[in-house]
C-alpha positions in Angstrom: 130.2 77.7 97.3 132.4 80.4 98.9 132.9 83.4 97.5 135.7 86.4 97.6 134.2 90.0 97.4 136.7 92.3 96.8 138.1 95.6 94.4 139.3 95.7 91.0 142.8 95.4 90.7 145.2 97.1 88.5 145.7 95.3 85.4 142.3 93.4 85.3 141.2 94.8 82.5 140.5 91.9 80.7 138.2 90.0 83.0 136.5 93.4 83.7 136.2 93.3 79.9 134.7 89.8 79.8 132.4 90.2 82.6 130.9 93.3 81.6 130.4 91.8 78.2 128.8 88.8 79.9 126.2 91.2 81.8 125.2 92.3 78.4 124.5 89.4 76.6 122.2 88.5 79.1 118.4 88.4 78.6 117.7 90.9 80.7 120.6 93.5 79.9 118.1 95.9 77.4 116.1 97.0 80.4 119.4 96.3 83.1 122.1 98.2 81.1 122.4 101.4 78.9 125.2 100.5 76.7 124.6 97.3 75.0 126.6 94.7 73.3 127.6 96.0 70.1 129.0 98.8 71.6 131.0 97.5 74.5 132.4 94.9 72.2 133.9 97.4 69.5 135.8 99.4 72.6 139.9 99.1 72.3 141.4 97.5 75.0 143.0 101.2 76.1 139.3 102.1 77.0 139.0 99.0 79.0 142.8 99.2 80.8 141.7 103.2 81.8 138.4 102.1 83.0 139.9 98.8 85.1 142.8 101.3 86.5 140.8 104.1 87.7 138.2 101.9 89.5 141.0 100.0 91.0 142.4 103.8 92.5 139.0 104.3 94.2 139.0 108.1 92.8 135.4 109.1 91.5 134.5 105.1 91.1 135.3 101.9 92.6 134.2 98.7 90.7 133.9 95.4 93.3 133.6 91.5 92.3 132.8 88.7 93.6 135.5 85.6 92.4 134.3 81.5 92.8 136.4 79.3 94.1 138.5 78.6 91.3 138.9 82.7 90.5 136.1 83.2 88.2 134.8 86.3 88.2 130.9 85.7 88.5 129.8 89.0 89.6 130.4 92.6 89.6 129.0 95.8 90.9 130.3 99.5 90.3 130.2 102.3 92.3 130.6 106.4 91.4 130.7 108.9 93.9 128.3 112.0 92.8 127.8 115.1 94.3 126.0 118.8 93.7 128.5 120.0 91.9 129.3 117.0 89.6 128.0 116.9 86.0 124.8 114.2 85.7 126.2 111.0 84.2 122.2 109.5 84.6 119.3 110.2 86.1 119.2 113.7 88.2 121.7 115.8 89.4 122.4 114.8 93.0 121.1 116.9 95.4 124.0 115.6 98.6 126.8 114.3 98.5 125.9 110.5 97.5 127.2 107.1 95.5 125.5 105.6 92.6 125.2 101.7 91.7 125.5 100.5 88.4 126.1 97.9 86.4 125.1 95.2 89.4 125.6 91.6 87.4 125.9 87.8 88.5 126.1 85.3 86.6 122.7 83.3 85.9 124.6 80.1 87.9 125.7 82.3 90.9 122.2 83.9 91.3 120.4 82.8 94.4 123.7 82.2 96.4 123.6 85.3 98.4 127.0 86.8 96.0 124.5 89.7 94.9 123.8 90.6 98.1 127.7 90.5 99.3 128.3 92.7 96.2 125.7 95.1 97.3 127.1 94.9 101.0 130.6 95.4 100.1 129.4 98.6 97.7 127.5 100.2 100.4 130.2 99.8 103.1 132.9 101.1 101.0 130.2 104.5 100.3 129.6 104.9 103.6 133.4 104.5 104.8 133.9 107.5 102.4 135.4 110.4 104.1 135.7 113.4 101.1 133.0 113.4 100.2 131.2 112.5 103.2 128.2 110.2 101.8 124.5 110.8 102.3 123.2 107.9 100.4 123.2 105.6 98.2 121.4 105.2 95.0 120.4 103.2 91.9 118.2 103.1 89.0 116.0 99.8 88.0 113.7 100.2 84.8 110.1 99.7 85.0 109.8 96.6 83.9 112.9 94.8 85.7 110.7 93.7 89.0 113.0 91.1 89.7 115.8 93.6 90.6 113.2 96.1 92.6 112.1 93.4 94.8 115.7 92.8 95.5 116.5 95.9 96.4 114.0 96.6 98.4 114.6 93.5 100.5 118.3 94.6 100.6 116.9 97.9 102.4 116.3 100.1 99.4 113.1 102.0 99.0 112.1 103.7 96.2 112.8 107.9 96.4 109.4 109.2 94.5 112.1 110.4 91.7 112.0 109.0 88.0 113.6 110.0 84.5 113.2 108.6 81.0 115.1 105.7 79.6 117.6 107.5 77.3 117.3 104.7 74.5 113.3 104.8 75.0 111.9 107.6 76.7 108.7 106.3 76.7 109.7 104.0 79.2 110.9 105.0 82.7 113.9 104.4 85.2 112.6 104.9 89.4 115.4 106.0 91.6 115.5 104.0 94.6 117.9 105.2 97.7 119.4 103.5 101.4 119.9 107.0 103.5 122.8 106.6 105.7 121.7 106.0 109.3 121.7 108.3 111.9 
């Protein structure tokens, strides 16, 4: 099945809405996701047009999706630009200029179709065709126990940085930063 990658439009707020609410009603969204269910669901729709609007601009965050055939959104993958001087949404604060992924999600009947990888692709391009700020990496948390997502990031090209920080909703349980450095 062929498969349009592409940004978050203007106005989308409602399949953004749907999809992200989709990604958390997933089994594996309490070790994949920091916000769960509950709370996503009881946002107004203001919070969702905002959030839809600014990741279509491209300013600070750009949120891409990959559309079927028949325009069903069936995954999704957001991007935030982070540098030194930025306040730390997760994780550490960034030490260069660098983008963050989060809230990677495809559908359970588009997994295994190459869509997360196109996701990942399009995200990585789009950080490293940034200009202000000029990127140095890219980077992304997976929980301890998600292996499933480390061993696809590492075959995507991500290796894991040596860095790790607690799971805000559990600290005994930890988050390992994994990074692609730009090439040189």
């Amino acid at each position: 099945m062929d498969h349009i990658i592409r940004a978050v439009r203007a106005g989308e707020w409602e399949q953004a809405r749907e999809i992200r609410l989709a990604a958390l009603q997933d089994p594996a969204a309490p070790i994949a996701f920091l916000e769960t269910y509950e709370h996503a669901v009881g946002r107004p729709s203001t919070y969702w047009q905002d959030r839809t609007d600014t990741a279509a601009a491209g300013v600070g965050f750009r949120q891409f999706i990959a559309e079927d055939s028949e325009g069903r959104w069936v995954g999704t993958v957001t991007v935030m630009v982070e540098g030194p001087a930025d306040e730390v949404r997760f994780g550490e604060a960034a030490k260069v200029d660098q983008t963050h992924l989060v809230g990677v999600f495809v559908r359970p009947e588009a997994r295994g179709t190459g869509v997360t990888e196109l996701l990942l692709r399009a995200a990585v391009e789009w950080s490293w065709a940034l200009t202000e700020p000029s990127v140095e990496r890219v980077r992304l948390y997976v929980h301890e126990s998600n292996g499933r997502a480390a061993a696809f990031y590492r075959r995507f090209g991500f290796v894991p940085s040596g860095d790790s920080v607690p799971v805000p909703s559990d600290p005994s349980a930890r988050e390992f930063e994994y990074e692609l450095r730009r090439a040189q």
